[in-house]
ROLUM-705338 format. One record per residue (C-alpha): residue number from 0; x, y, z. Coordinates in steps of 0.05 Angstrom, whole numbers, plus 5000, padded with zeros to 4 digits. Example, Ala and Ser with C-alpha at 12.3 -4.5 7.8 and 13.67 -1.06 7.14 Angstrom:
% residues 2
{zase:0 | px:5246 | py:4910 | pz:5156} .
{zase:1 | px:5273 | py:4979 | pz:5143} .
***
This chain:
% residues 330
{zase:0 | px:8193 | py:2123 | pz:6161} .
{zase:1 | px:8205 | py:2081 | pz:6113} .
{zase:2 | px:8271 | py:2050 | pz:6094} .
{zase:3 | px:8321 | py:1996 | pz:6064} .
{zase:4 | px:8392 | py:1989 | pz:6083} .
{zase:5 | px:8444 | py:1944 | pz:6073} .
{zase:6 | px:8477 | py:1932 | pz:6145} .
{zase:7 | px:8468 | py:1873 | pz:6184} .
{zase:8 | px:8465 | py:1913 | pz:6247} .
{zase:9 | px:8397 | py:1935 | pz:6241} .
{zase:10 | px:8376 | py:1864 | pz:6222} .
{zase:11 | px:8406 | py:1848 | pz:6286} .
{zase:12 | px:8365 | py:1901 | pz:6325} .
{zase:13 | px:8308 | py:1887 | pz:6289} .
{zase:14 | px:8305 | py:1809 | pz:6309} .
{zase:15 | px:8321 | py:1843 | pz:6381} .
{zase:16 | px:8262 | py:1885 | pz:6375} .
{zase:17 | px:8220 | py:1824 | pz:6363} .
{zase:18 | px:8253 | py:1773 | pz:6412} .
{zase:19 | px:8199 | py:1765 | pz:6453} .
{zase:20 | px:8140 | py:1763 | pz:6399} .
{zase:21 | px:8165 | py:1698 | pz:6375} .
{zase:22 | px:8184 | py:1665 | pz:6441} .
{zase:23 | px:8269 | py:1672 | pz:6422} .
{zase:24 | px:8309 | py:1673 | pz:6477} .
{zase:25 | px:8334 | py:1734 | pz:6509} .
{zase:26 | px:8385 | py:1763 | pz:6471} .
{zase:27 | px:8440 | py:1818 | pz:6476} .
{zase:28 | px:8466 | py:1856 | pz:6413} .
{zase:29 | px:8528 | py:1884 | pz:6425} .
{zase:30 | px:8551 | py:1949 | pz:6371} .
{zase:31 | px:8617 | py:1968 | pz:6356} .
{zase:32 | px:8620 | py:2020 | pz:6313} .
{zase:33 | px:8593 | py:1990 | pz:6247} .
{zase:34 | px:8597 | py:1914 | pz:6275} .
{zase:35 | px:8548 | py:1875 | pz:6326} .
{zase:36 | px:8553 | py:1815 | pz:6357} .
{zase:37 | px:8492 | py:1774 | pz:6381} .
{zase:38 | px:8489 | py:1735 | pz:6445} .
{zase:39 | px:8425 | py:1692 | pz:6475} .
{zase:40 | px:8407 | py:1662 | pz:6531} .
{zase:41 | px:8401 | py:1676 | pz:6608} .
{zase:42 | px:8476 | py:1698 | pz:6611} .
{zase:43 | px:8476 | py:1736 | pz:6549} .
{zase:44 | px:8479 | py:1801 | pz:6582} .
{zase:45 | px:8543 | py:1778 | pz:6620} .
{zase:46 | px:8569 | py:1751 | pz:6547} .
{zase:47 | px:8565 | py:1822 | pz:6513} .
{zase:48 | px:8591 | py:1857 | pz:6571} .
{zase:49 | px:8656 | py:1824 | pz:6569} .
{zase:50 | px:8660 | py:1831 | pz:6497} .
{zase:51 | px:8650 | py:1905 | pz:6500} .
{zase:52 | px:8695 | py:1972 | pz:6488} .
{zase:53 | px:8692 | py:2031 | pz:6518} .
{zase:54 | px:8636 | py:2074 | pz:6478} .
{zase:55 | px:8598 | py:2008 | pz:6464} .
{zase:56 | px:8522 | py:1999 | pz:6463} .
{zase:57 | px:8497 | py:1942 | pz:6498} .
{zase:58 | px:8415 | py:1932 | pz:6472} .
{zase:59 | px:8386 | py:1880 | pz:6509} .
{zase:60 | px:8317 | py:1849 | pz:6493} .
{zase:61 | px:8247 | py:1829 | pz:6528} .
{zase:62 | px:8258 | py:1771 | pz:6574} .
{zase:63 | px:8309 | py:1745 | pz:6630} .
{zase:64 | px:8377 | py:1755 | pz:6638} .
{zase:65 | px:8427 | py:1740 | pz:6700} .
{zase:66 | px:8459 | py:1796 | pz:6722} .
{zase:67 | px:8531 | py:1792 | pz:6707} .
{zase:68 | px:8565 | py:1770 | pz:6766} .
{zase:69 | px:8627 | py:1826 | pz:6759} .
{zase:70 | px:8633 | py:1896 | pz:6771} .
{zase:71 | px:8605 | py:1948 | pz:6713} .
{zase:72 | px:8661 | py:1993 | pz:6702} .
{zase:73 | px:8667 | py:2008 | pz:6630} .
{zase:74 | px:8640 | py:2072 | pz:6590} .
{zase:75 | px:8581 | py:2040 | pz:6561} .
{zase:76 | px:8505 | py:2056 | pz:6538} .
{zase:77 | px:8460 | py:1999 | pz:6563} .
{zase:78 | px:8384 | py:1991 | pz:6538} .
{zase:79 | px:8336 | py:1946 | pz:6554} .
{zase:80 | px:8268 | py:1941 | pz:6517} .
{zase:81 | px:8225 | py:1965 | pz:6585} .
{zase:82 | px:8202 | py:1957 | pz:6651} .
{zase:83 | px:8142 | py:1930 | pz:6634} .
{zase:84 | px:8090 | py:1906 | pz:6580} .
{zase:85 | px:8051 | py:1967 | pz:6544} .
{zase:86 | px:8026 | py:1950 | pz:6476} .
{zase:87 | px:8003 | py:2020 | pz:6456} .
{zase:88 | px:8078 | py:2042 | pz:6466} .
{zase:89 | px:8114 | py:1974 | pz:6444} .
{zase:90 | px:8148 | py:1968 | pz:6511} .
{zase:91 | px:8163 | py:1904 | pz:6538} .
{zase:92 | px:8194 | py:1878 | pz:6596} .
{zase:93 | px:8277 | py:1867 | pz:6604} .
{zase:94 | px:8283 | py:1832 | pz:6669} .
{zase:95 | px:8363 | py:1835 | pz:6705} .
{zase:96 | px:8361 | py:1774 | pz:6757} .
{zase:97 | px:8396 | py:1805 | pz:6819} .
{zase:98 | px:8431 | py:1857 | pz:6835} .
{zase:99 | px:8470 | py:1907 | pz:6782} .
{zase:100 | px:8538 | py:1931 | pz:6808} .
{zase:101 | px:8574 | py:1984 | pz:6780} .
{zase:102 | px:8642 | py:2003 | pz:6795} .
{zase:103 | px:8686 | py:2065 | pz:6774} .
{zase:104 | px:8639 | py:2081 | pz:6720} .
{zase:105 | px:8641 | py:2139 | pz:6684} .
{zase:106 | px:8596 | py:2170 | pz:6617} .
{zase:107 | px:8554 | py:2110 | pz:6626} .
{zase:108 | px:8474 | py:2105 | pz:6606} .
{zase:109 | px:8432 | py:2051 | pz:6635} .
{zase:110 | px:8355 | py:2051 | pz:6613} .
{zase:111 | px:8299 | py:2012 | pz:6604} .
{zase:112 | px:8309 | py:1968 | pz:6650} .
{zase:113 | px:8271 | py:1925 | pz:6716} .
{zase:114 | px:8325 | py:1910 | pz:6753} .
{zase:115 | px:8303 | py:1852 | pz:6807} .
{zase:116 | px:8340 | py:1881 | pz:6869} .
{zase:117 | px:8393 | py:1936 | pz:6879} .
{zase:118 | px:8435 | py:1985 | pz:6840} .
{zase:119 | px:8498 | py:1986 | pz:6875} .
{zase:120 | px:8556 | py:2034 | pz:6861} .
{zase:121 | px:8622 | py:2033 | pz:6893} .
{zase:122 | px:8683 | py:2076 | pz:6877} .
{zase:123 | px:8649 | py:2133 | pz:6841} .
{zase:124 | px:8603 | py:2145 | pz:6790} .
{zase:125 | px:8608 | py:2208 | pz:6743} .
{zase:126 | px:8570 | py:2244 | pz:6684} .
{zase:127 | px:8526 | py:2169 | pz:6679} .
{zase:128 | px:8451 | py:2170 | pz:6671} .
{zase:129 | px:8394 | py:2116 | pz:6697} .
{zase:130 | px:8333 | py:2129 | pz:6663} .
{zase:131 | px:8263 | py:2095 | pz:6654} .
{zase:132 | px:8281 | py:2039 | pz:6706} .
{zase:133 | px:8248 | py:2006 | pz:6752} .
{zase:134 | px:8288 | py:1984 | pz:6816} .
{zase:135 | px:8260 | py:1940 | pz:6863} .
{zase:136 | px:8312 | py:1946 | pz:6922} .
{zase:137 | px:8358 | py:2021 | pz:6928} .
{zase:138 | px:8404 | py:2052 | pz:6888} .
{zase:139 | px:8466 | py:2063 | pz:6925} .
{zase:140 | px:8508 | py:2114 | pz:6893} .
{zase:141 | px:8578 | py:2119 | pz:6945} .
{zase:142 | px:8614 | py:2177 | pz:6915} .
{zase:143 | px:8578 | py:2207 | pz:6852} .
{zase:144 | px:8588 | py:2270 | pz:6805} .
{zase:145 | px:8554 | py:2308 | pz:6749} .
{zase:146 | px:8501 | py:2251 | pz:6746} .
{zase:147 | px:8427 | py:2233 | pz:6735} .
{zase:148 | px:8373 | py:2197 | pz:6757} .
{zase:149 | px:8304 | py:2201 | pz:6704} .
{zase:150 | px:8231 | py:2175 | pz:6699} .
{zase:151 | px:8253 | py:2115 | pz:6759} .
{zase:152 | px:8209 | py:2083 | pz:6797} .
{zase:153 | px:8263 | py:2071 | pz:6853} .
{zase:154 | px:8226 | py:2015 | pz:6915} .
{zase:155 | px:8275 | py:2039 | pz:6969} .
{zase:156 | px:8312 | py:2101 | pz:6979} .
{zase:157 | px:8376 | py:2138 | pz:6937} .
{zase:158 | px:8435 | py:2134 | pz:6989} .
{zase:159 | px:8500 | py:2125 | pz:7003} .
{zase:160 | px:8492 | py:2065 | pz:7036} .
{zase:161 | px:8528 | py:2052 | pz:7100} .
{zase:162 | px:8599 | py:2056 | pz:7084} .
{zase:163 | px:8648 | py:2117 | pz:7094} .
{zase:164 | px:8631 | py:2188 | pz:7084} .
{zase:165 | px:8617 | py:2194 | pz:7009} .
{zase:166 | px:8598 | py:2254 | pz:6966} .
{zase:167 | px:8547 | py:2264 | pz:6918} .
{zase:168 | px:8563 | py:2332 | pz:6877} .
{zase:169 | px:8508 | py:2353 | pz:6826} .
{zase:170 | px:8469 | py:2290 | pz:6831} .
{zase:171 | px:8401 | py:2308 | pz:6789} .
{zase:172 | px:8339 | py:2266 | pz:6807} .
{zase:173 | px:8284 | py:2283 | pz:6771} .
{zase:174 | px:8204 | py:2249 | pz:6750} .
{zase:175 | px:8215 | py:2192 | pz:6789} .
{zase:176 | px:8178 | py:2157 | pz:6841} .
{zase:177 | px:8223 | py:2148 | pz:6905} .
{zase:178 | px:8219 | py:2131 | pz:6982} .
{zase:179 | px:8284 | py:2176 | pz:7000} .
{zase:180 | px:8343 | py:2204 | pz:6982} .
{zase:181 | px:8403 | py:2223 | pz:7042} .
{zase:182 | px:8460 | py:2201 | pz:7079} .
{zase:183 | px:8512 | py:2231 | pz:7035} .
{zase:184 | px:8576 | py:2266 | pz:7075} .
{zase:185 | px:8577 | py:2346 | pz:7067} .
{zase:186 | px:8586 | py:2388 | pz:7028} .
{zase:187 | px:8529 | py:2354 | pz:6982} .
{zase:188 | px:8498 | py:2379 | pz:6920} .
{zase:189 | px:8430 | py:2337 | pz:6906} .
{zase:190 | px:8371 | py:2368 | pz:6873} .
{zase:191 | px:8304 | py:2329 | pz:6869} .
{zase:192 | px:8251 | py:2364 | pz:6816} .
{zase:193 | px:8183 | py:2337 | pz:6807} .
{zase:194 | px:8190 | py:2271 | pz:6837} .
{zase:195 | px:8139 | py:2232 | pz:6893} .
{zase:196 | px:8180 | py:2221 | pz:6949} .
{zase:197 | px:8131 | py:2168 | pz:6986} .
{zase:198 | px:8176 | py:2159 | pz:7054} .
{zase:199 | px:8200 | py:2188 | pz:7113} .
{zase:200 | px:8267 | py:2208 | pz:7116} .
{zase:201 | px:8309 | py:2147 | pz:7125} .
{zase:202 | px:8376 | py:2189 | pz:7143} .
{zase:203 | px:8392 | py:2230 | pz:7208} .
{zase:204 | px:8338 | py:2282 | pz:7198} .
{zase:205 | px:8377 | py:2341 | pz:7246} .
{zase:206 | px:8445 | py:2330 | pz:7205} .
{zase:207 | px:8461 | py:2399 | pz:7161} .
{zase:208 | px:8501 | py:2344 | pz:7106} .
{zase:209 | px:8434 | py:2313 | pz:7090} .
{zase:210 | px:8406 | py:2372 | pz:7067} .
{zase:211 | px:8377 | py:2372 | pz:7000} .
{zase:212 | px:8349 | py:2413 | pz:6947} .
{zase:213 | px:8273 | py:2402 | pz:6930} .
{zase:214 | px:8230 | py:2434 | pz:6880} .
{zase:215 | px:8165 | py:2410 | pz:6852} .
{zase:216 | px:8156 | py:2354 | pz:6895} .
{zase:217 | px:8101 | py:2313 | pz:6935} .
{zase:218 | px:8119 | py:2288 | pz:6999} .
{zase:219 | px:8077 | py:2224 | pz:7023} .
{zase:220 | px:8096 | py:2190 | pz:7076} .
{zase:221 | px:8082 | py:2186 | pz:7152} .
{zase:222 | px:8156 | py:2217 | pz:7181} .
{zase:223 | px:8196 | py:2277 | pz:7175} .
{zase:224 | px:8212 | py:2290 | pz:7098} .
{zase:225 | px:8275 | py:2323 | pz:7093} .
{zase:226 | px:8348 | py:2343 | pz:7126} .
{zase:227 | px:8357 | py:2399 | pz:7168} .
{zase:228 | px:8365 | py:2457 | pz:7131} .
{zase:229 | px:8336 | py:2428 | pz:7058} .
{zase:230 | px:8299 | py:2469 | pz:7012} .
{zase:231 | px:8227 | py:2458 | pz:6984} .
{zase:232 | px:8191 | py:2499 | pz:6938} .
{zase:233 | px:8136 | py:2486 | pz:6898} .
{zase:234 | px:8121 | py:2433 | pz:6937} .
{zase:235 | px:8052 | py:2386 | pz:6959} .
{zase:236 | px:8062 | py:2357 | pz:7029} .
{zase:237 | px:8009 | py:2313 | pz:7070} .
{zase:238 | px:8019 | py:2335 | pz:7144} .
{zase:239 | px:8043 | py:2395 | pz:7164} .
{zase:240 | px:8078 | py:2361 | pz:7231} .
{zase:241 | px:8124 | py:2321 | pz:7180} .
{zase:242 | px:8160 | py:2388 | pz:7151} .
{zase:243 | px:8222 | py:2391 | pz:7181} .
{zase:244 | px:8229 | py:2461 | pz:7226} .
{zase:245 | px:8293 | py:2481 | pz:7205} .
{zase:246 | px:8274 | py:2467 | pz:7133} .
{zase:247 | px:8262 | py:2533 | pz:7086} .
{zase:248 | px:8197 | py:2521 | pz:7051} .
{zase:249 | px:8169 | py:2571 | pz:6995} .
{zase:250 | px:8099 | py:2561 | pz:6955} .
{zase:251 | px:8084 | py:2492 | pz:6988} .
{zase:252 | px:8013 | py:2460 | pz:6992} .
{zase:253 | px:7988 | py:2425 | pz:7046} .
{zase:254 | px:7939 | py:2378 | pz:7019} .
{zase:255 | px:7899 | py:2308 | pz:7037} .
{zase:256 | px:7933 | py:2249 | pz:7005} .
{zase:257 | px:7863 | py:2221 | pz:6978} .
{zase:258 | px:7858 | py:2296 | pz:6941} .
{zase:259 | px:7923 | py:2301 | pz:6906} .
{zase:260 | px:7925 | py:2257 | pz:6855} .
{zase:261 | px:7869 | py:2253 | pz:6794} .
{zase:262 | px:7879 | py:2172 | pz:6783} .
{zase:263 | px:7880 | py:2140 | pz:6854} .
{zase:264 | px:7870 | py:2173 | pz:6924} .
{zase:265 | px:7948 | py:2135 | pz:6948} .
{zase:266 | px:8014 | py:2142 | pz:6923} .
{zase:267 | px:8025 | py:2068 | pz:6906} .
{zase:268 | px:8050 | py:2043 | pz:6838} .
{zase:269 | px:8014 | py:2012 | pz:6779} .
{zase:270 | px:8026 | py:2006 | pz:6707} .
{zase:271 | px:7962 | py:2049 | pz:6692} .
{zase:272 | px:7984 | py:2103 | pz:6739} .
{zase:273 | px:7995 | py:2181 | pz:6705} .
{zase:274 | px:8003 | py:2214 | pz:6770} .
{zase:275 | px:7971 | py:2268 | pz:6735} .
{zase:276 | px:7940 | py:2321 | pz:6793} .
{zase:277 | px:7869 | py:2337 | pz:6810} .
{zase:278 | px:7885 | py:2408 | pz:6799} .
{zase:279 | px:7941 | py:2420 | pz:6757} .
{zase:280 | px:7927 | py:2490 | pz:6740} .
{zase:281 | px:7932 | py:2507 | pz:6809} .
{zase:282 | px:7989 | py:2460 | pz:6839} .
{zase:283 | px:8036 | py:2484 | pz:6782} .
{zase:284 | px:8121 | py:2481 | pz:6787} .
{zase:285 | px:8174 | py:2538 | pz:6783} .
{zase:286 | px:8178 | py:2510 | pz:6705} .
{zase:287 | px:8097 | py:2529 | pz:6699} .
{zase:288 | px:8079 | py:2448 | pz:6691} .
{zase:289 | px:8043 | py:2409 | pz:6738} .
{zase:290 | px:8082 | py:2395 | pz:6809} .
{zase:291 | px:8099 | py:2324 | pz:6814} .
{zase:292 | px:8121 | py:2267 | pz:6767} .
{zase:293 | px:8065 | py:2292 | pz:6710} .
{zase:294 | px:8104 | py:2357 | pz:6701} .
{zase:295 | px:8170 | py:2367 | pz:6680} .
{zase:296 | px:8197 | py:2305 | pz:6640} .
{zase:297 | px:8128 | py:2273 | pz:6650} .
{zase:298 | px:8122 | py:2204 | pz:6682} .
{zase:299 | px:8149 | py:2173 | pz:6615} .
{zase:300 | px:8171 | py:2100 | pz:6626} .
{zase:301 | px:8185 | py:2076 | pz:6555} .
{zase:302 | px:8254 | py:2064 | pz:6535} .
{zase:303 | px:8271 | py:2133 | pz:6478} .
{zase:304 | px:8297 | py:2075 | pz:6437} .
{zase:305 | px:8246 | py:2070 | pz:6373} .
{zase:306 | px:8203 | py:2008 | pz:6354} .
{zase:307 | px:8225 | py:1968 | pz:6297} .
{zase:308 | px:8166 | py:1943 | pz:6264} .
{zase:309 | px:8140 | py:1916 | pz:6188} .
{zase:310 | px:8208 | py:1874 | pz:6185} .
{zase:311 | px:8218 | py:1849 | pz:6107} .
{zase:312 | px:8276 | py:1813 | pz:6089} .
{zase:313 | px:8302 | py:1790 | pz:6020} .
{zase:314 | px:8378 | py:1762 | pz:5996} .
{zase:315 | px:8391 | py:1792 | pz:5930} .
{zase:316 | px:8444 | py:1768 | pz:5883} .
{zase:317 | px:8456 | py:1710 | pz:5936} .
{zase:318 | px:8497 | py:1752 | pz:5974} .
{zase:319 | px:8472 | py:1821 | pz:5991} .
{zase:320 | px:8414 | py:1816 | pz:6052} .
{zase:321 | px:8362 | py:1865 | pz:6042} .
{zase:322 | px:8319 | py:1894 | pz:6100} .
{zase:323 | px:8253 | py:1940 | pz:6098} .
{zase:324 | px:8220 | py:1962 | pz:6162} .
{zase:325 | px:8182 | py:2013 | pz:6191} .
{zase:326 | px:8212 | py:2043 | pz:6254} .
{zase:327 | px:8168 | py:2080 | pz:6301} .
{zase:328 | px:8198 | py:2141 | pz:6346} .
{zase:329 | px:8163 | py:2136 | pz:6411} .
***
């Protein structure tokens, strides 16, 4: 689609876009309604942050950046430019040096990003989203509401941490790769659709208030997989002696780990992985796709931001800046 506009914003997102290509320094565009503001270096992230309104959009570019060192509380839409490099999809890697706490935060969007430790929540989180990330440590989500988890690959579990008896009400987690999700206080409300859940059950297996919702899932690991009382359908589980006896299963599979999958006979990670089935037209979800990550969603990691590519610039009349690009929907 081709195009040429007159606002400096999209200049701004284009040279984002590009950061990496020509060895620039990480940099954060912050948008305001019609204005941005760019910010490089390692802290730049931490820069726009501060700078920012509720409603803001916070685009962040391959490279580095320190983790802001406060508490993320405000209503904002953070995007990185991936979790790692793919050149047939133009996704590159945005990199956030420690751990990413969040605080209070409400109608917030975080995506896109590889996030070099933990996601840690405190005070509530409601109606936010984390999609397309890649977490290296947990995500600890204390009390959270009307909120979703897409299309992460997550390296420890989704919990509550150890802290007091939190909530989680209509917590969706959904085509991501996961080692567990509990611990929450009860009543609970968590619903886990066509994810790989490759762990045992880190939380108290035999308490009621860790009792999840499961549909379209493979189980992996070498322990009990869910809460007493949980719920799996459509599911693909390696060892029978793993289910939990009080849990209500309907239309599970019991099959060999080295026969599940069509790209690797494990359930590890790599950036080639599809997690696409062996059979697919027989393992098949209560949404008629394939059970697992490949169904649903898909196992999508790019960011849904589009690729800015083609960049032309020209100043006419000495004044008036000029800008024709192509820009790729992925």
């Amino acid at each position: 689609m081709k195009k040429t506009i007159l606002l400096l914003l999209v200049f701004c997102a284009a040279l984002m876009a590009n950061a990496q290509a020509q060895n620039d320094e990480p940099t954060a565009i912050l948008q305001h309604g019609n204005q941005a503001t760019v910010y490089t270096g390692a802290n730049a992230f931490q820069l726009a942050y501060n700078a920012a309104a509720t409603g803001d959009v916070i685009t962040l570019s391959a490279g580095t950046f320190n983790a802001p060192t406060n508490r993320l509380s405000k209503s904002l839409s953070i995007y990185g430019a991936g979790f790692e490099m793919d050149e047939t999809t133009g996704t590159d890697k945005t990199l956030i040096n420690g751990k990413l706490m969040l605080e209070s935060i409400n109608d917030a969007i975080l995506e896109g990003l590889y996030v070099q430790g933990d996601i840690e929540s405190v005070y509530g989180m409601t109606n936010t989203i984390i999609s397309r990330c890649y977490v290296t440590g947990k995500i600890t989500t204390f009390a959270i509401t009307d909120s979703q988890i897409n299309q992460c690959y997550i390296g420890d579990a989704i919990t509550k941490g150890s802290s007091a008896n939190y909530l989680a009400t209509n917590l969706h987690i959904s085509n991501s790769s996961i080692s567990w999700v509990g611990n929450y206080a009860s009543p609970n409300s968590i619903y886990i659709d066509h994810c790989l859940v490759r762990d045992r059950f880190g939380g108290s297996a035999n308490a009621t208030n860790n009792a999840n919702t499961y549909t379209n899932c493979i189980f992996t690991g070498s322990g009990t997989y869910t809460a007493n009382g949980s719920l799996m359908t459509n599911c693909i589980y390696v060892n029978e002696s793993y289910v939990n006896t009080q849990a209500t299963l309907t239309n599970c599979y019991q099959v060999d780990l080295a026969d599940i999958f069509a790209d690797g006979e494990n359930a590890d990670y790599s950036v080639e992985r599809t997690y696409q089935l062996q059979q697919p037209n027989v393992w098949v979800g209560t949404d008629g796709t394939p059970i697992g990550p490949s169904g649903g969603l898909g196992w999508i990691k790019y960011p849904s931001t589009p690729v800015v590519k083609d960049l032309q610039l020209n100043v006419e009349s000495g004044s008036i800046l000029n800008i024709s690009y192509d820009a790729e929907v992925r």
